[in-house]
PyMOL Python script that loads the backbone (N, CA, C, O; Angstrom):
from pymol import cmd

cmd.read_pdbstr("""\
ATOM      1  N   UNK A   1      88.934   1.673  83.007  1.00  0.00           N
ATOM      2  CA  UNK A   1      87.611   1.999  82.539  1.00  0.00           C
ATOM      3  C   UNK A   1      87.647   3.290  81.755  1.00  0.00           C
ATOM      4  O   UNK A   1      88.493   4.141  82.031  1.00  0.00           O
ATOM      5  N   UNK A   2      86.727   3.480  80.749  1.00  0.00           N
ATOM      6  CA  UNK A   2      86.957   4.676  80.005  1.00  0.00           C
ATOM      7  C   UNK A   2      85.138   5.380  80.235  1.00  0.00           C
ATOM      8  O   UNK A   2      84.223   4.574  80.069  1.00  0.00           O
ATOM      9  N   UNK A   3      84.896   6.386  80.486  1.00  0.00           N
ATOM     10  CA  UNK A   3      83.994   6.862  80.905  1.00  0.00           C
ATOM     11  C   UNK A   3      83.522   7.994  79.532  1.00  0.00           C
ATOM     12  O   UNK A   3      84.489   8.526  78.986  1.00  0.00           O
ATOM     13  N   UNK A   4      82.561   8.251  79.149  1.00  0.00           N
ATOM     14  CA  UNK A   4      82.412   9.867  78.304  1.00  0.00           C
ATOM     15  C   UNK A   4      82.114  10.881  79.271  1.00  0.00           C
ATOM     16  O   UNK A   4      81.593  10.783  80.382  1.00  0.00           O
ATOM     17  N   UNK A   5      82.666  12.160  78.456  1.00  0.00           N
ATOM     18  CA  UNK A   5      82.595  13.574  79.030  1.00  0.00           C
ATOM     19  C   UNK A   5      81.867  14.815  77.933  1.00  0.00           C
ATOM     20  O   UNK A   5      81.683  14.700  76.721  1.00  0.00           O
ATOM     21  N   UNK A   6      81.580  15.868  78.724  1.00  0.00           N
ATOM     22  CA  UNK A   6      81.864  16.581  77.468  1.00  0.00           C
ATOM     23  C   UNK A   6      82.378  17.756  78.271  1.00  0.00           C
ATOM     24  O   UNK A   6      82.385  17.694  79.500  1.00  0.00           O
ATOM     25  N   UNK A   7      82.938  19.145  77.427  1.00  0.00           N
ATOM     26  CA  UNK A   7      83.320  20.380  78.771  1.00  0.00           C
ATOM     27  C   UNK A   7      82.149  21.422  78.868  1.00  0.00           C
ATOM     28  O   UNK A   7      81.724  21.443  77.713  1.00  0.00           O
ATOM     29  N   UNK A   8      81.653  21.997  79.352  1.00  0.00           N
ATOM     30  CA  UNK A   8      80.632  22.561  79.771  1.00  0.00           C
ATOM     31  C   UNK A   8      81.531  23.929  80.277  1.00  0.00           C
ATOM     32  O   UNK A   8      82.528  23.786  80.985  1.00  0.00           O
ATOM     33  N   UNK A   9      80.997  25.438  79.768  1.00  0.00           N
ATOM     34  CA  UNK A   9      82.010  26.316  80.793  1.00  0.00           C
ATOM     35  C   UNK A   9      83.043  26.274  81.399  1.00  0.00           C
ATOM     36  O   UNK A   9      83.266  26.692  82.535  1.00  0.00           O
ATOM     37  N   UNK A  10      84.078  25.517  80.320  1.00  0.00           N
ATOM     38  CA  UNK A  10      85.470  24.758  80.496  1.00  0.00           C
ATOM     39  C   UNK A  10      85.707  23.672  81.797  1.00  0.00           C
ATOM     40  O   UNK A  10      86.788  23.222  82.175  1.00  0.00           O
ATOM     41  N   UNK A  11      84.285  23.381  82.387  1.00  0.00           N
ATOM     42  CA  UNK A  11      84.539  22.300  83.142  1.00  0.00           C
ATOM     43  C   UNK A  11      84.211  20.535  82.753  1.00  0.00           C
ATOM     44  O   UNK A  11      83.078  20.292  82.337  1.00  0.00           O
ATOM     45  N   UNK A  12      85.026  19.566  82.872  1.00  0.00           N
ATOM     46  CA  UNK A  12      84.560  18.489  82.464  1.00  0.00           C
ATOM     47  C   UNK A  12      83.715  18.162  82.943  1.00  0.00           C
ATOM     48  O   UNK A  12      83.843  18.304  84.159  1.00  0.00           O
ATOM     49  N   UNK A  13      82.242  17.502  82.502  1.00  0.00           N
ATOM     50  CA  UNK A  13      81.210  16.400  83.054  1.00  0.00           C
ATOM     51  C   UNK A  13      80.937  15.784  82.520  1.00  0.00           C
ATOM     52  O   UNK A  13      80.437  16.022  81.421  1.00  0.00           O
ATOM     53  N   UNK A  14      81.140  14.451  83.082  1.00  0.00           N
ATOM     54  CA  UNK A  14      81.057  13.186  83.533  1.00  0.00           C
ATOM     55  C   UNK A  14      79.789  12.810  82.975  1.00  0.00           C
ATOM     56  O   UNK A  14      78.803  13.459  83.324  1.00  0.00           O
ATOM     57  N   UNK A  15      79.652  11.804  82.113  1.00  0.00           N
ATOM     58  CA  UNK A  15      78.391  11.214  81.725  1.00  0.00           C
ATOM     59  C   UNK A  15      77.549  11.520  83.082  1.00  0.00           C
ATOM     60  O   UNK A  15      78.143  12.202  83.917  1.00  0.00           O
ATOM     61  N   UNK A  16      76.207  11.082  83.398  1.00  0.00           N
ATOM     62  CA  UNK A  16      75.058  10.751  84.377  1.00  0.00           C
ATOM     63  C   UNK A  16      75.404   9.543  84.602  1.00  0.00           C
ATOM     64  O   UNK A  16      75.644   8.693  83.744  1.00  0.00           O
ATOM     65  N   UNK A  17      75.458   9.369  86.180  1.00  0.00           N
ATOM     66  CA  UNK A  17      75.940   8.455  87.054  1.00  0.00           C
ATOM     67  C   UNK A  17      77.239   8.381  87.774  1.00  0.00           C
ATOM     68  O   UNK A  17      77.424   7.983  88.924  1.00  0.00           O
ATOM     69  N   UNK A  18      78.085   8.815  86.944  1.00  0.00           N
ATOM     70  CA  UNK A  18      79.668   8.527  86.669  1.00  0.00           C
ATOM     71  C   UNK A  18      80.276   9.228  88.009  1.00  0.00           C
ATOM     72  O   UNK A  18      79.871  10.346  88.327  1.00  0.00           O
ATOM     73  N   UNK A  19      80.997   8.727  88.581  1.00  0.00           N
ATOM     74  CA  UNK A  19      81.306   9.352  90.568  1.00  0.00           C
ATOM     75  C   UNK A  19      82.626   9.267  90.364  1.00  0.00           C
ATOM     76  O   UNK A  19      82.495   8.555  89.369  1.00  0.00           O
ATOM     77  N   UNK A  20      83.644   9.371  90.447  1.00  0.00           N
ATOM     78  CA  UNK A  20      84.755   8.906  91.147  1.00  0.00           C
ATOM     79  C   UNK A  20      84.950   9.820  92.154  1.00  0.00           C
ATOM     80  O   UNK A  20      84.388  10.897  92.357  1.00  0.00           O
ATOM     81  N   UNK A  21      86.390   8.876  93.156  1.00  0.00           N
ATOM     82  CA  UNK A  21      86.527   9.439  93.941  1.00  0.00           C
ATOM     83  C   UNK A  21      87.554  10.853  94.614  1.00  0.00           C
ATOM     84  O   UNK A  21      88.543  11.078  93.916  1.00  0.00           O
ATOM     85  N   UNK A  22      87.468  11.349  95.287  1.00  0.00           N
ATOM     86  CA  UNK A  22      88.157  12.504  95.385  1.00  0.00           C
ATOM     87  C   UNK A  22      89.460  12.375  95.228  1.00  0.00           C
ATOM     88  O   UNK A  22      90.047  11.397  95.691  1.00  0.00           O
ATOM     89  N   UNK A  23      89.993  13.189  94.660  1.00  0.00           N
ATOM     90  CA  UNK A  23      91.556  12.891  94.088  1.00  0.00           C
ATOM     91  C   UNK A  23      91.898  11.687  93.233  1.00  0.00           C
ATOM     92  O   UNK A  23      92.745  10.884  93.624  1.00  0.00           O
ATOM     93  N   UNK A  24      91.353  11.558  92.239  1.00  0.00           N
ATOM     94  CA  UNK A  24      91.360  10.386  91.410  1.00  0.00           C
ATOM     95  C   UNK A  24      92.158  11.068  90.132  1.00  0.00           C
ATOM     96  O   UNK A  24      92.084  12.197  89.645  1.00  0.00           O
ATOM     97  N   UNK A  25      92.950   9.910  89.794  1.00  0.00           N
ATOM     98  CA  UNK A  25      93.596  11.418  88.946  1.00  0.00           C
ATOM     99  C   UNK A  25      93.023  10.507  87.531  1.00  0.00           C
ATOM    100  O   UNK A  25      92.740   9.309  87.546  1.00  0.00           O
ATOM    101  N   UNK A  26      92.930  11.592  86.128  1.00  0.00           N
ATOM    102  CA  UNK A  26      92.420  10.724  85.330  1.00  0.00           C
ATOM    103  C   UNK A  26      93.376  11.901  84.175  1.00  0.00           C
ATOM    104  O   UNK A  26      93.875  13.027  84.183  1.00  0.00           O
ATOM    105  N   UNK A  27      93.112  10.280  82.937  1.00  0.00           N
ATOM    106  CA  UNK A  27      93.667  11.412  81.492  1.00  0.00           C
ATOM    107  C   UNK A  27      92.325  11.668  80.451  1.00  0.00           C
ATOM    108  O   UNK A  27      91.498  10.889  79.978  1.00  0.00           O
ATOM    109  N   UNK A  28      92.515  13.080  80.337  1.00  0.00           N
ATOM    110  CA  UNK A  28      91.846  13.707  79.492  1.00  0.00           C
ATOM    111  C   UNK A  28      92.426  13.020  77.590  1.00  0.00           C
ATOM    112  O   UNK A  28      93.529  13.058  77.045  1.00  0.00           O
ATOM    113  N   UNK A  29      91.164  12.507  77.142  1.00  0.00           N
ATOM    114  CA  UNK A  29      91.886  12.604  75.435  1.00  0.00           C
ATOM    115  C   UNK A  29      90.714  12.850  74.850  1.00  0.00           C
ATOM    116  O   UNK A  29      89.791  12.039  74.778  1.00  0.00           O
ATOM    117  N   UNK A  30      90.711  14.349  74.270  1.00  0.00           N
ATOM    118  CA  UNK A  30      89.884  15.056  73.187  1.00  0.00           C
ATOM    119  C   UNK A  30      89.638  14.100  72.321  1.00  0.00           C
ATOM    120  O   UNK A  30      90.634  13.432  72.043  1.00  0.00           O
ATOM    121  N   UNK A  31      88.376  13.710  71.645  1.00  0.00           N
ATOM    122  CA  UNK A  31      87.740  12.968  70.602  1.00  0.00           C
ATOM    123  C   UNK A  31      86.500  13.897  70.097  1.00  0.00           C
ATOM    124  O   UNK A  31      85.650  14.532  70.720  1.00  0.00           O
ATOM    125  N   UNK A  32      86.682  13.761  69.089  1.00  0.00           N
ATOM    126  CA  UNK A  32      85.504  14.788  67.813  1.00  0.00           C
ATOM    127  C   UNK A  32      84.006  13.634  68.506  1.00  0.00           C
ATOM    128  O   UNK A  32      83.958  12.700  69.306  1.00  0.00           O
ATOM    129  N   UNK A  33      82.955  14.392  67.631  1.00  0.00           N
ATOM    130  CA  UNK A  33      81.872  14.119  68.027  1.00  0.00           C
ATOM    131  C   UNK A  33      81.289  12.277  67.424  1.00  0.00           C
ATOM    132  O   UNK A  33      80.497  11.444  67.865  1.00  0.00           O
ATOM    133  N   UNK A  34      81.877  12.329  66.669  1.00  0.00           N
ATOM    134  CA  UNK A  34      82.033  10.785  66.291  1.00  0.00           C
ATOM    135  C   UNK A  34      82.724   9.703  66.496  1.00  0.00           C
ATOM    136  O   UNK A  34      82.789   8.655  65.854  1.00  0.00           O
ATOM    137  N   UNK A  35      83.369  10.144  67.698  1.00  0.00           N
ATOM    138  CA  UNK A  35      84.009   9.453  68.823  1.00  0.00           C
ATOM    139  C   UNK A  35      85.680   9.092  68.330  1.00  0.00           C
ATOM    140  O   UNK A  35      86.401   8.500  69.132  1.00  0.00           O
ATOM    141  N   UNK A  36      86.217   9.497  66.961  1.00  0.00           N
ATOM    142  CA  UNK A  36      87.551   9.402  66.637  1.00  0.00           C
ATOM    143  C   UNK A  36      88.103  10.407  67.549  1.00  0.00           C
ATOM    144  O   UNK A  36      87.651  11.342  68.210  1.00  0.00           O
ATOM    145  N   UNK A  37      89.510   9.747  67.295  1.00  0.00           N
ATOM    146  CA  UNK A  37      90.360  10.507  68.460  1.00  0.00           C
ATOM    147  C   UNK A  37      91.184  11.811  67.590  1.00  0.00           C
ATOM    148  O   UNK A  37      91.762  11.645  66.516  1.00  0.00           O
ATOM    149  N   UNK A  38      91.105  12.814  68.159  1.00  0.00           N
ATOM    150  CA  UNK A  38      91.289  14.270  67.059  1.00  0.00           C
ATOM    151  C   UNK A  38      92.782  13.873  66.911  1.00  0.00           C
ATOM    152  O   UNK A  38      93.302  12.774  67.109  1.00  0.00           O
ATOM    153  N   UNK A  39      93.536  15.451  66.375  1.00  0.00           N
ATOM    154  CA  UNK A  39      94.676  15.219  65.461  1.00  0.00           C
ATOM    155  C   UNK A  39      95.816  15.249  66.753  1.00  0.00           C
ATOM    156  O   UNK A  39      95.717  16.026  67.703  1.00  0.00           O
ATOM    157  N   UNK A  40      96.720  14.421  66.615  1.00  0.00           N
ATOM    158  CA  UNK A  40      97.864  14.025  67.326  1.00  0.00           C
ATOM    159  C   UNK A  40      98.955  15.487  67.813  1.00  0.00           C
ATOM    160  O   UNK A  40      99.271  16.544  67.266  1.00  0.00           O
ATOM    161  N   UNK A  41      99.253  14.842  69.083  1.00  0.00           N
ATOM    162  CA  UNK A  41      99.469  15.897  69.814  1.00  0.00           C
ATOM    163  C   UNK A  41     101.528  16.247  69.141  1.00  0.00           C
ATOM    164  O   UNK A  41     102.370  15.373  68.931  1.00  0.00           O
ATOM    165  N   UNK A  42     101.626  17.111  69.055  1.00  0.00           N
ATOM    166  CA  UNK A  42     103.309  16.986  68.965  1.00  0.00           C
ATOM    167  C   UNK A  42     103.761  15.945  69.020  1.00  0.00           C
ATOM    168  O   UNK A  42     103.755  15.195  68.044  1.00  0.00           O
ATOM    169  N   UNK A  43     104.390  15.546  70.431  1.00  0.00           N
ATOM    170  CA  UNK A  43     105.054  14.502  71.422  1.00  0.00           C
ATOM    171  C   UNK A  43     104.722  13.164  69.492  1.00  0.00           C
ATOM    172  O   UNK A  43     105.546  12.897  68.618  1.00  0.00           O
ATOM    173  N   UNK A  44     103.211  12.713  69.609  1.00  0.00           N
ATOM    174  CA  UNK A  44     102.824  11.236  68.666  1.00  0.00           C
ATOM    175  C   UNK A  44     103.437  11.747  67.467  1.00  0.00           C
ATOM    176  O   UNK A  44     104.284  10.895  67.198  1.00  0.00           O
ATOM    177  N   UNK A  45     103.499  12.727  66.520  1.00  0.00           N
ATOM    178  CA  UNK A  45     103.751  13.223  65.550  1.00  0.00           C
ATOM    179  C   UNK A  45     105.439  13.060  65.341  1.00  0.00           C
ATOM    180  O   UNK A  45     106.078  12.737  64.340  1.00  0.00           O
ATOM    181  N   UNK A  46     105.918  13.451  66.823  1.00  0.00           N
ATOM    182  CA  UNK A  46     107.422  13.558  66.247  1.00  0.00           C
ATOM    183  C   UNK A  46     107.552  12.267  66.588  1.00  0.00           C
ATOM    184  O   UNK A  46     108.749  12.399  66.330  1.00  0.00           O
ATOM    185  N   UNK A  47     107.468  11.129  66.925  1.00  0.00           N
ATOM    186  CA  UNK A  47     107.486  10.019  67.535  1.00  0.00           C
ATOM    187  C   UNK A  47     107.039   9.228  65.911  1.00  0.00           C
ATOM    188  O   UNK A  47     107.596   8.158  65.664  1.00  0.00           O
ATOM    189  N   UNK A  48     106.217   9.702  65.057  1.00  0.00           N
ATOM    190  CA  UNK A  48     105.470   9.188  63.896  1.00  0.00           C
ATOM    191  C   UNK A  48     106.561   9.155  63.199  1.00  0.00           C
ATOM    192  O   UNK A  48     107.144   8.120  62.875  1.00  0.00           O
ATOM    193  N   UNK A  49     107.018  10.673  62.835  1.00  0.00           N
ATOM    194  CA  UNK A  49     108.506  10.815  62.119  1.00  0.00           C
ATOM    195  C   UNK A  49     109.422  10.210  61.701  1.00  0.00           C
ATOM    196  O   UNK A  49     109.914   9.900  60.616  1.00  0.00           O
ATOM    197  N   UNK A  50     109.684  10.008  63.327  1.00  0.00           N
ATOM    198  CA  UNK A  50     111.249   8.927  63.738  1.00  0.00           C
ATOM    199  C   UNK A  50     111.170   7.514  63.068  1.00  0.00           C
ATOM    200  O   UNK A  50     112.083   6.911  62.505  1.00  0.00           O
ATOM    201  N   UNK A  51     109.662   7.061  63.289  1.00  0.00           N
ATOM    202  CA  UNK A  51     109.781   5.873  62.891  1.00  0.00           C
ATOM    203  C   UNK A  51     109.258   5.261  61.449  1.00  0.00           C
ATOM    204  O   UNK A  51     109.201   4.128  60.970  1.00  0.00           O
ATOM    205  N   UNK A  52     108.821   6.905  60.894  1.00  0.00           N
ATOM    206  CA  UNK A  52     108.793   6.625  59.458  1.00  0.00           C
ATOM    207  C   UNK A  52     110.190   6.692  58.533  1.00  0.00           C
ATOM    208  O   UNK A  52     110.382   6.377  57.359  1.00  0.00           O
ATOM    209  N   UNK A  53     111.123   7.258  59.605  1.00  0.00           N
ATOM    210  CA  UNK A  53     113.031   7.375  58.414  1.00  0.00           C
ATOM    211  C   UNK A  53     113.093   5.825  58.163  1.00  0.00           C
ATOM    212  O   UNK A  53     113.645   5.389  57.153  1.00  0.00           O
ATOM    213  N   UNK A  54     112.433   4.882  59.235  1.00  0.00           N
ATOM    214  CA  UNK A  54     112.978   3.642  59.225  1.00  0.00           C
ATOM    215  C   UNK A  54     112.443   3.251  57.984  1.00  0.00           C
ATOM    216  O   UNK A  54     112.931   2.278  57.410  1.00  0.00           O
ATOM    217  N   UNK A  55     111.321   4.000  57.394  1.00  0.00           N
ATOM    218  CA  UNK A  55     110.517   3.228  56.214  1.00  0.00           C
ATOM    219  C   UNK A  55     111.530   2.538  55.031  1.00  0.00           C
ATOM    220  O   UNK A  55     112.566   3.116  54.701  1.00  0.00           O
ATOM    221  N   UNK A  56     111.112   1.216  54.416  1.00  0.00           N
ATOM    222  CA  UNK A  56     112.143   1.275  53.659  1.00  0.00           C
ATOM    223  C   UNK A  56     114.352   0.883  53.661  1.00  0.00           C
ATOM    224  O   UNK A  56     115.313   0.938  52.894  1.00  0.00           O
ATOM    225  N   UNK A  57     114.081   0.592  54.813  1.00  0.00           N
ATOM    226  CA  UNK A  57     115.150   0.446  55.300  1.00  0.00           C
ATOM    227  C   UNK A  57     115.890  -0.713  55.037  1.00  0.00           C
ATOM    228  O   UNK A  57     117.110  -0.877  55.038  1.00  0.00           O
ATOM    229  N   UNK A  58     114.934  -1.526  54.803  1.00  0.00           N
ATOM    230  CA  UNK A  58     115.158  -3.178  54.764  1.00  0.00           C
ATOM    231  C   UNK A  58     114.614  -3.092  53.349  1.00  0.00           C
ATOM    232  O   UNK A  58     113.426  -2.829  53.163  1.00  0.00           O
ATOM    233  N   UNK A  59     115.567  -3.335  52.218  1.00  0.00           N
ATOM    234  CA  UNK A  59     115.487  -3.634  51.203  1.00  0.00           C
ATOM    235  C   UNK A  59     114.908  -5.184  50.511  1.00  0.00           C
ATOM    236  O   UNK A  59     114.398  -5.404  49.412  1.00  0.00           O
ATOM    237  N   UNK A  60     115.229  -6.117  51.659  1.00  0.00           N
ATOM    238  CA  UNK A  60     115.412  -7.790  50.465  1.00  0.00           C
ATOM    239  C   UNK A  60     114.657  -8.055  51.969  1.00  0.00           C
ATOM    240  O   UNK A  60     114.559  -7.199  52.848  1.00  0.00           O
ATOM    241  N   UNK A  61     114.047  -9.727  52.064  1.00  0.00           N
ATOM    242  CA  UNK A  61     114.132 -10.036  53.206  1.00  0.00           C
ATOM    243  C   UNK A  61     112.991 -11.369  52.938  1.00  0.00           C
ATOM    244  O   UNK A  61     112.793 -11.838  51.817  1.00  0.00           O
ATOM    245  N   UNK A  62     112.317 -11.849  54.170  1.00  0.00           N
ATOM    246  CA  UNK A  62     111.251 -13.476  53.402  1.00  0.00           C
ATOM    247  C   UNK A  62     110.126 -12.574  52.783  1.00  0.00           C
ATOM    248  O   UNK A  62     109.539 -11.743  53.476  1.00  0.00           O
ATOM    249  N   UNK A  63     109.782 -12.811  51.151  1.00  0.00           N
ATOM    250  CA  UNK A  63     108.107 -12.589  50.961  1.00  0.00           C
ATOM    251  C   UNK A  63     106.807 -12.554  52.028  1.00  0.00           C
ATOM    252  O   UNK A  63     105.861 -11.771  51.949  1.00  0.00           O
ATOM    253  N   UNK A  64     107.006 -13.643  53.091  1.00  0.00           N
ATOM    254  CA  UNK A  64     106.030 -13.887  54.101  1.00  0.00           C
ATOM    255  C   UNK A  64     106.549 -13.036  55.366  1.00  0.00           C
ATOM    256  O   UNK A  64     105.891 -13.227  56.388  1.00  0.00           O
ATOM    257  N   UNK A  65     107.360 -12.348  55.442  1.00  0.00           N
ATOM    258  CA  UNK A  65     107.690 -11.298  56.293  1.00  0.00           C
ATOM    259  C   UNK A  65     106.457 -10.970  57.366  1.00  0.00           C
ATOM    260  O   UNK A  65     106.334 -11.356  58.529  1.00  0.00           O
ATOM    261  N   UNK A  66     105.506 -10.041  56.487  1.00  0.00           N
ATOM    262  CA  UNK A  66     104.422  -9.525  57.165  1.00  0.00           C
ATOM    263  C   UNK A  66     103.662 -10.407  58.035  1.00  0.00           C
ATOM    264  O   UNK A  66     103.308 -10.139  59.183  1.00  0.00           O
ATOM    265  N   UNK A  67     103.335 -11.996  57.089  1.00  0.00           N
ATOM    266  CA  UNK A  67     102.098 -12.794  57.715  1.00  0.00           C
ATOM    267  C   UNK A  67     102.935 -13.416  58.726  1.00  0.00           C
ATOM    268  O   UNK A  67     102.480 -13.793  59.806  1.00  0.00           O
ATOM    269  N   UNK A  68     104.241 -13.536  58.363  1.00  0.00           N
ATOM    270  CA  UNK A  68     104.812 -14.490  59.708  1.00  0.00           C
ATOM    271  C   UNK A  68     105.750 -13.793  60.314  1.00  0.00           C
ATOM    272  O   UNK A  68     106.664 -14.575  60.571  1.00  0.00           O
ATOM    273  N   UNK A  69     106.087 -12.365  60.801  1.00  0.00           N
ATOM    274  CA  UNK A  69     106.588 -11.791  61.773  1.00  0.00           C
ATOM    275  C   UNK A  69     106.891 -12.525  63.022  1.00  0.00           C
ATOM    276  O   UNK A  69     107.828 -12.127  63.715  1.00  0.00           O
ATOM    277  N   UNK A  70     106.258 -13.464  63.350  1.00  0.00           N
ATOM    278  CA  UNK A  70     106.148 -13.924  64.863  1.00  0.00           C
ATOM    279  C   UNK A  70     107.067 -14.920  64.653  1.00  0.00           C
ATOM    280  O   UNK A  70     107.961 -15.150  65.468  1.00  0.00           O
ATOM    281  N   UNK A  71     106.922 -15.553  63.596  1.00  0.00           N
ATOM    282  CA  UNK A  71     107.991 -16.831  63.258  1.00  0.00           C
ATOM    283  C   UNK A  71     109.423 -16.123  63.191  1.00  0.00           C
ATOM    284  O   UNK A  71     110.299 -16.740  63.796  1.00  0.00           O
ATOM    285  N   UNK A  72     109.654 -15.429  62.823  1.00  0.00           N
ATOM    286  CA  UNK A  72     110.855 -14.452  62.125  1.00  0.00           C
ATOM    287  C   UNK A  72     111.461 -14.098  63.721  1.00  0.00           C
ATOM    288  O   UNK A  72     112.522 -14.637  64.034  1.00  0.00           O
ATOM    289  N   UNK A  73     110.730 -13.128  64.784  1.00  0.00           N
ATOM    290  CA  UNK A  73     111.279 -12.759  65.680  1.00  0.00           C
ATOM    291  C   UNK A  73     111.464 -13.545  66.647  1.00  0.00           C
ATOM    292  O   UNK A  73     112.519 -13.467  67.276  1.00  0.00           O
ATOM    293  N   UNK A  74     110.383 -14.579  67.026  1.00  0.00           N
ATOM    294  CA  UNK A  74     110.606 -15.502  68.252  1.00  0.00           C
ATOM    295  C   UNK A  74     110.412 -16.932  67.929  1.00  0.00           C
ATOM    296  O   UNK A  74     110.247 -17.745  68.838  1.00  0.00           O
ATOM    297  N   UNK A  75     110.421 -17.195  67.006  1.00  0.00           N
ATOM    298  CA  UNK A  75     110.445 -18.602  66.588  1.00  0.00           C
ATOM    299  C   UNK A  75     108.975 -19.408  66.847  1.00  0.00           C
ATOM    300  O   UNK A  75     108.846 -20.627  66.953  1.00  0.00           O
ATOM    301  N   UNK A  76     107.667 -18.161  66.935  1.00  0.00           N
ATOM    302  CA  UNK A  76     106.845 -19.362  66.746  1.00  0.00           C
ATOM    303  C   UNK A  76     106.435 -19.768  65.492  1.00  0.00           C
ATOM    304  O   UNK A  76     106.809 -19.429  64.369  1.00  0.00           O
ATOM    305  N   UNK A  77     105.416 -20.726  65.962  1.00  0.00           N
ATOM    306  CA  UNK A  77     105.453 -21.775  64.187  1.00  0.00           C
ATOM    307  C   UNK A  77     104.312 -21.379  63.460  1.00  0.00           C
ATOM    308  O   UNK A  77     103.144 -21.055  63.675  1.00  0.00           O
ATOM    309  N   UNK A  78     105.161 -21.541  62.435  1.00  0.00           N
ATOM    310  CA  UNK A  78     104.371 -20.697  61.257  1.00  0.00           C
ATOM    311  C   UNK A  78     102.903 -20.959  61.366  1.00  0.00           C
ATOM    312  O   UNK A  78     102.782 -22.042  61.939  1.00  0.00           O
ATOM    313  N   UNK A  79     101.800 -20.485  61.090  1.00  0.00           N
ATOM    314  CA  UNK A  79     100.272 -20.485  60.721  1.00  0.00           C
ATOM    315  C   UNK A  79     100.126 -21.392  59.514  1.00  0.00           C
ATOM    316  O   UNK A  79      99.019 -21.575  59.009  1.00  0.00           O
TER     317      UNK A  79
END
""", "prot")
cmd.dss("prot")
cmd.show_as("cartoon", "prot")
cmd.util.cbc("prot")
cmd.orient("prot")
């Protein structure tokens, strides 16, 4: 379940209603006021990196690559 918050005197609160129970452990993820999720923490960024060297990597390969990925990796049938 995903609940809204906002921080108040650096403490989180919990929409109105919202209870859990004692020792509940939960993850905090900062989102701007228009509910996007703000700018990526280190850790996603260097993780973004890594898997942008791959960009480009694969030179030649099927035209329908993109639409039929699924056919390509596990053999289901084409759309």
């Amino acid at each position: 379940m995903t609940y809204r918050a906002r921080v108040r005197s650096g403490v989180i609160v919990l929409e109105q209603g919202v209870r859990l129970r004692e020792g509940t452990h939960v993850r905090v993820e900062p989102v701007d006021p228009n509910g996007d999720v703000l700018p990526d923490s280190q850790e996603t960024q260097h993780l973004r990196d890594g898997l942008l060297s791959f960009s480009g990597v694969v030179k030649e390969g099927p035209s329908d690559l993109a639409r039929n990925h699924d056919h390509y990796l596990h053999g289901t049938p084409r759309p």
